[in-house]
C-alpha positions as CSV (number, residue, x, y, z in Angstrom):
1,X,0.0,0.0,0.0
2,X,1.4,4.0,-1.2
3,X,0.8,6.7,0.5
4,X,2.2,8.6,-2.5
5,X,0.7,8.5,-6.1
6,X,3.3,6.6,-8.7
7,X,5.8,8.9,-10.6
8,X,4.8,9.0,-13.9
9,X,5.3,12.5,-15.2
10,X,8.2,14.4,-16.2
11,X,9.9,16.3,-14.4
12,X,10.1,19.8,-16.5
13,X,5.7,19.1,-17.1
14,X,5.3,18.9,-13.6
15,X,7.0,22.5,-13.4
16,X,4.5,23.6,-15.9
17,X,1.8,21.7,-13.4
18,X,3.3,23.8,-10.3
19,X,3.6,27.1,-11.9
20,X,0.3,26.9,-13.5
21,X,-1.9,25.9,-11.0
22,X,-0.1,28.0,-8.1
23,X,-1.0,31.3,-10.5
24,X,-5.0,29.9,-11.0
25,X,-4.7,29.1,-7.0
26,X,-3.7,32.8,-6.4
27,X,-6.1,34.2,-8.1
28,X,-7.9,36.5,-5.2
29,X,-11.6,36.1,-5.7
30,X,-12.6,37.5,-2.4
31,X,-11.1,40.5,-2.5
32,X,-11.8,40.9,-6.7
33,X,-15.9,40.4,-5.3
34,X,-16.0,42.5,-2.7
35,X,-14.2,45.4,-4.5
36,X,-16.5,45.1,-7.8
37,X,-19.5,45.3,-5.6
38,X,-18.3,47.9,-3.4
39,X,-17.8,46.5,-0.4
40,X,-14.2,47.5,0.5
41,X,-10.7,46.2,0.9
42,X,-11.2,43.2,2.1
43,X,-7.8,43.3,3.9
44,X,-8.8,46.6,6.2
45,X,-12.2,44.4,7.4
46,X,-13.0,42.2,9.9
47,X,-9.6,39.7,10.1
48,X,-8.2,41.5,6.7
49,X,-8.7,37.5,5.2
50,X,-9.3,37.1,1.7
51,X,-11.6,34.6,1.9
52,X,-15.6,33.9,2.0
53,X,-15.8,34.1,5.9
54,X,-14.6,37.9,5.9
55,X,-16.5,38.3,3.3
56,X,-19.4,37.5,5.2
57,X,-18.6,40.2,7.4
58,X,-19.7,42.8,4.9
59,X,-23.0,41.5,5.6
60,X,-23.3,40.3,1.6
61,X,-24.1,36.3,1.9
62,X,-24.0,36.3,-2.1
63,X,-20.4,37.7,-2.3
64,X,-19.3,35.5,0.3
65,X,-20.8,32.1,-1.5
66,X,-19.3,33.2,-4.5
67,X,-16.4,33.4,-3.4
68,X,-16.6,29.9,-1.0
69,X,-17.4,28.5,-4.7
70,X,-14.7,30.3,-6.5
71,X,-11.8,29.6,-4.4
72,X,-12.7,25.9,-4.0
73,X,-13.8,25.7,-7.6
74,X,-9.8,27.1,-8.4
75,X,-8.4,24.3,-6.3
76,X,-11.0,21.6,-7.8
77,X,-10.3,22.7,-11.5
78,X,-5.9,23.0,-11.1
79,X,-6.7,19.2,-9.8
80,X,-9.1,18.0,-12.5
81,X,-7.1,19.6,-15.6
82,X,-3.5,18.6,-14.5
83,X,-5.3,14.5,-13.9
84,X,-7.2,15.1,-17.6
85,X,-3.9,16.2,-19.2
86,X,-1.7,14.3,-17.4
87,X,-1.6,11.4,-14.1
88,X,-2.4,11.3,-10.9
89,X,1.3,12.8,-9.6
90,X,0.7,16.2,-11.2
91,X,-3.0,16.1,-10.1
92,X,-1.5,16.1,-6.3
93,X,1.2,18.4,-7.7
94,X,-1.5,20.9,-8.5
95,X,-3.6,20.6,-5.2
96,X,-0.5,21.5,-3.3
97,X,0.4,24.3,-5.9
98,X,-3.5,25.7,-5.9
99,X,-3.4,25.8,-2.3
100,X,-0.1,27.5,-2.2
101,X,-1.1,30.1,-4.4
102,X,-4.0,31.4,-2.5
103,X,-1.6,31.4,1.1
104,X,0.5,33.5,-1.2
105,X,-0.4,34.9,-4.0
106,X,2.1,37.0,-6.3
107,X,-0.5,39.5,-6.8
108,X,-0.7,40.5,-3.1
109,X,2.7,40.5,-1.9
110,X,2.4,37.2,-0.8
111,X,0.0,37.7,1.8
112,X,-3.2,35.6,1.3
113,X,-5.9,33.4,3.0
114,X,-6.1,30.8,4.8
115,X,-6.9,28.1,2.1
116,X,-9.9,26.2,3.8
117,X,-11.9,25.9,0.6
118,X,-9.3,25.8,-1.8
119,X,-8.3,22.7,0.1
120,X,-11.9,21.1,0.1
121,X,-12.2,22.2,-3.2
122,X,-9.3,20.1,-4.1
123,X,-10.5,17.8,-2.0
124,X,-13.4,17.0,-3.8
125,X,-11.9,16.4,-6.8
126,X,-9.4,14.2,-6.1
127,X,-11.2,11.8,-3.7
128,X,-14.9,12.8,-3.7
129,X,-16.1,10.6,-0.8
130,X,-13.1,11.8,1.3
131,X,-14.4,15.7,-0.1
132,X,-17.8,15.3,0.8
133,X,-17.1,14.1,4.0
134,X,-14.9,16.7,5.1
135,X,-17.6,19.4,4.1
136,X,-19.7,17.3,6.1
137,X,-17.6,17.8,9.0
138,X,-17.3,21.7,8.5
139,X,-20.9,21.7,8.0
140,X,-21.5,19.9,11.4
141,X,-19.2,21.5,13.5
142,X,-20.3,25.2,12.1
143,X,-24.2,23.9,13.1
144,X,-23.2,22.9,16.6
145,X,-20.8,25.5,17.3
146,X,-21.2,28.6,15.1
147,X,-17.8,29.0,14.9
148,X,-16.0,29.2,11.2
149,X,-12.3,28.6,12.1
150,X,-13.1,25.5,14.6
151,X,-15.3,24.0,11.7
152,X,-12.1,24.6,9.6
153,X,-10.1,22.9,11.8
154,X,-11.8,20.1,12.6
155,X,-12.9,19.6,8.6
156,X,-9.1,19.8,8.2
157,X,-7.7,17.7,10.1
158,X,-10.5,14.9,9.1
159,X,-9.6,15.0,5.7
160,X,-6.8,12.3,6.1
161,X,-9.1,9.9,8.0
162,X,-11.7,9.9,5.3
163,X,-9.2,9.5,2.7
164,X,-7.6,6.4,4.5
165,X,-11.4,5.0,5.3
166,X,-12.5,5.4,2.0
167,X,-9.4,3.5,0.4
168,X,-7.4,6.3,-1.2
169,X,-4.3,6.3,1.1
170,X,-2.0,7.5,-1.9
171,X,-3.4,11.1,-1.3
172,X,-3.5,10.8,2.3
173,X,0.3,12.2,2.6
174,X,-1.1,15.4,0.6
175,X,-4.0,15.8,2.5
176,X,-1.9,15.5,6.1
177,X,0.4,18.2,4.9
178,X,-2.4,20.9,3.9
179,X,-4.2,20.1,7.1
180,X,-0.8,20.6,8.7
181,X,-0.6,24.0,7.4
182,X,-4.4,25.5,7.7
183,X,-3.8,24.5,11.5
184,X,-0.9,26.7,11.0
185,X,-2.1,29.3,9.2
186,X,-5.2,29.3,11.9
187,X,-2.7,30.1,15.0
188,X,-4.4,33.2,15.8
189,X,-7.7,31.2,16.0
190,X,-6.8,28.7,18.1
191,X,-5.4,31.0,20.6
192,X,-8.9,32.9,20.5
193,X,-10.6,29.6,20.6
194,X,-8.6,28.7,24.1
195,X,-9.7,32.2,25.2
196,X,-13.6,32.0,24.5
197,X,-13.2,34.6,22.6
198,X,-13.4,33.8,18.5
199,X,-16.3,35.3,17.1
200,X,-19.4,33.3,15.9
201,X,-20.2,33.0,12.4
202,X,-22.5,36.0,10.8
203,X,-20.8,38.4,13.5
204,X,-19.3,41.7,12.4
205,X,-15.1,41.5,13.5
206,X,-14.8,44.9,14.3
């Protein structure tokens, strides 16, 4: 049994592969939303993310779905066109790259979200039953608690389990090493988290 996919592509394509898919991962929907419907820089509000939960704190639900469905729909499509075009290697190649891109994106100095649904949105692509039952778990945890970056977490950090339940441990290396780094990049969180004090989902961050 591999926890890796089996080398098959070249090394120079699977440059192509990273390059491309970190500059469709970087791509900062969120804050290209919010600006075209006047609602700000995104990164003077709330938590200054870029992503769909501080969007949310404009008070626009539509902006902040589209952009939940944009930035997972970047990760999902850098997976499904590098495993069209090429194997399952540079599929996993692109996840990591799509992921990396919105963390830190060129266009923004580097300094980008958080990667939550880019990483279930490559997720669901790569191992669908492992996808849907992270967003499950986010789902879950956001119902009973009301809390965004403790659903993230948790939907996180099952994403290796459900890969390894549902018989597709060659990505479960992958998946470990994004959940690794959304814990990470969610530091601040879990500080506020010990502290009682992380605010609830559809609360303003002043």
């Amino acid at each position: 049994m591999s926890f890796l996919p089996p080398f098959e592509t070249s090394l120079p394509v699977l440059a192509l592969v990273l390059l491309g898919a970190y500059l469709l991962g970087s791509v900062p929907f969120g804050l290209v939303i919010a600006r075209a419907l006047g609602l700000g820089d995104l990164r003077a509000i709330g938590s200054g993310n870029i992503g769909a939960t501080n969007v949310l704190r404009t008070g626009n639900k539509g902006a902040a779905l589209a952009t939940l469905l944009l930035d997972a729909g970047k990760g999902g499509a850098a997976v499904l066109l590098a495993r069209l075009a090429l194997a399952e290697d540079a599929a996993q190649l692109a996840a990591l790259a799509a992921f990396l891109g919105h963390l830190f994106p060129v266009w923004l100095g580097f300094r980008g979200g958080k990667g939550v649904a880019t990483f279930l949105g490559t997720l669901l692509v790569l191992a669908w039953p492992a996808g849907l039952l992270a967003c499950a778990t986010w789902l879950a945890v956001a119902a009973i608690s009301r809390i965004s970056s403790l659903s993230a977490l948790l939907a996180a950090a099952s994403a290796p389990v459900w890969l390894w339940l549902t018989a597709r441990p060659e990505a479960v290396v992958l998946a470990a090493v994004l959940a690794a780094v959304v814990w990470q990049r969610h530091a601040a969180n879990i500080a506020r988290l010990r502290a009682g004090t992380e605010p609830r989902i559809g609360r303003r961050k002043a």
